[in-house]
C-alpha positions in Angstrom: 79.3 110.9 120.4 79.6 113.6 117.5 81.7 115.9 120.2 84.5 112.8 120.5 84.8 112.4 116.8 85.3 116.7 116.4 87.9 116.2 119.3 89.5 113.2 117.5 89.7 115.0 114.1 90.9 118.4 115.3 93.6 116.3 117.1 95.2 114.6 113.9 94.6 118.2 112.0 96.6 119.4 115.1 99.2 116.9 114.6 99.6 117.1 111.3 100.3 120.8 111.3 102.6 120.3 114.0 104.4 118.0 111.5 105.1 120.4 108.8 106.8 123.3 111.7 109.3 120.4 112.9 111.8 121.0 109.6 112.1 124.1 107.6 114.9 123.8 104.3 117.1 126.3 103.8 117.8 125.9 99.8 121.3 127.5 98.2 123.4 127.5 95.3 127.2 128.0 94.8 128.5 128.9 91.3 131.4 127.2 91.1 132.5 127.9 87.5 131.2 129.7 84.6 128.3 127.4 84.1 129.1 124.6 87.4 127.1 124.9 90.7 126.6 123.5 93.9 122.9 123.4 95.4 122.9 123.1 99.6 119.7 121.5 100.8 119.8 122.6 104.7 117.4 121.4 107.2 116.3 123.4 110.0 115.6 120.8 112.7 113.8 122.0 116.1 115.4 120.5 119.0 115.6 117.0 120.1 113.8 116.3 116.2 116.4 114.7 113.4 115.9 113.4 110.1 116.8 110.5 108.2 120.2 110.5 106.1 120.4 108.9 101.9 121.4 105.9 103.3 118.5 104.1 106.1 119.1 100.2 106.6 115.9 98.6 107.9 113.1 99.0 109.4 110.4 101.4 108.6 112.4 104.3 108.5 112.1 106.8 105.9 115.8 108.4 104.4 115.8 111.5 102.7 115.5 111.9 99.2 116.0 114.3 96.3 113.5 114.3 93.0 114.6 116.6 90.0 112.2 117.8 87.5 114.2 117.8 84.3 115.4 120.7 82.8 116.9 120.2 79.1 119.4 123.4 80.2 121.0 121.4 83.4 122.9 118.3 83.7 123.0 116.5 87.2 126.7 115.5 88.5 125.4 112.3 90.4 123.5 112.3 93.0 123.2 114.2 95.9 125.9 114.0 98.3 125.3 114.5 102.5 128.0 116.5 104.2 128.9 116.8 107.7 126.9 116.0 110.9 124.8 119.1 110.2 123.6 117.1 107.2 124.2 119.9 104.3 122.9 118.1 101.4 124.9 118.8 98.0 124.0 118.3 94.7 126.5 119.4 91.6 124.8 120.8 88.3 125.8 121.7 85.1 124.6 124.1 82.7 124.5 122.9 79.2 124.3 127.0 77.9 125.6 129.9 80.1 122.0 131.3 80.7 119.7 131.8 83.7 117.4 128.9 84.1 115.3 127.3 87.0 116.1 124.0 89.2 112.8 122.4 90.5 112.3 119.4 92.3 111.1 117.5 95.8 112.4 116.7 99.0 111.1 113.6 100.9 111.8 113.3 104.3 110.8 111.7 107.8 111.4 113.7 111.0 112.0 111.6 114.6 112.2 112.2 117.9 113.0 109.9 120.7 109.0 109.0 121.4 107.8 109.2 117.6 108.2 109.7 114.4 106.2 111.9 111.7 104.7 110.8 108.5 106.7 111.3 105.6 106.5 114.6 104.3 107.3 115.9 100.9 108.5 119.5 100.1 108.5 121.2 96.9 111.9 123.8 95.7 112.4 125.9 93.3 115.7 127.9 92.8 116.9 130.3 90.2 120.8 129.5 88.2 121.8 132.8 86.9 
């Protein structure tokens, strides 16, 4: 009985490992003006996996979501805008002083595929504004 548990457990350890490898973020900024940037949120899907967009109506489905710590040197220019099929995730900021400073926040997220879908996972970022 003790061996079925240990092969129960190391299966959801093994699935839940699985479920962090299925979306990698590339994270990017894009000075724009002298104190105006654009950050790109990228996911790295593996084949025949996709994420949720902002906007999910019904069901259980999970959409993506942005968190921003704050940061009394940046200003937010709404909220994060999805471009493209390739689902490049923008989000404007504004500096308040022209000086370096960082940007930290979360990404929530639920990856699919056509026979399941993942937990929820939530991702930290940092990025530097020089």
């Amino acid at each position: 009985m003790k061996k079925i548990y240990f092969i129960i457990i190391m299966l959801c350890f093994s699935f839940i490992s699985n479920a962090q490898d299925v979306v990698k973020w590339e994270i990017g900024c894009k000075k724009i003006s002298r104190k105006t940037y654009e950050v790109h949120f990228t996911p790295k899907v593996q084949d025949s996996w996709h994420i949720y967009s902002l906007e999910v109506s019904g069901g259980m489905n999970v959409p993506t979501r942005f968190s921003f710590e704050d940061n009394p040197l940046v200003i937010l220019k709404g909220g994060v805008k999805e471009i493209g099929l390739q689902q490049d995730f923008v989000q404007e900021i504004r500096l308040k002083k022209r000086v370096s400073t960082i940007l930290k926040g979360t990404i929530t997220f639920m990856a699919c595929n056509d026979e399941q879908c993942l937990p929820s996972t939530t991702t930290d970022f940092t990025i530097i504004l020089k």
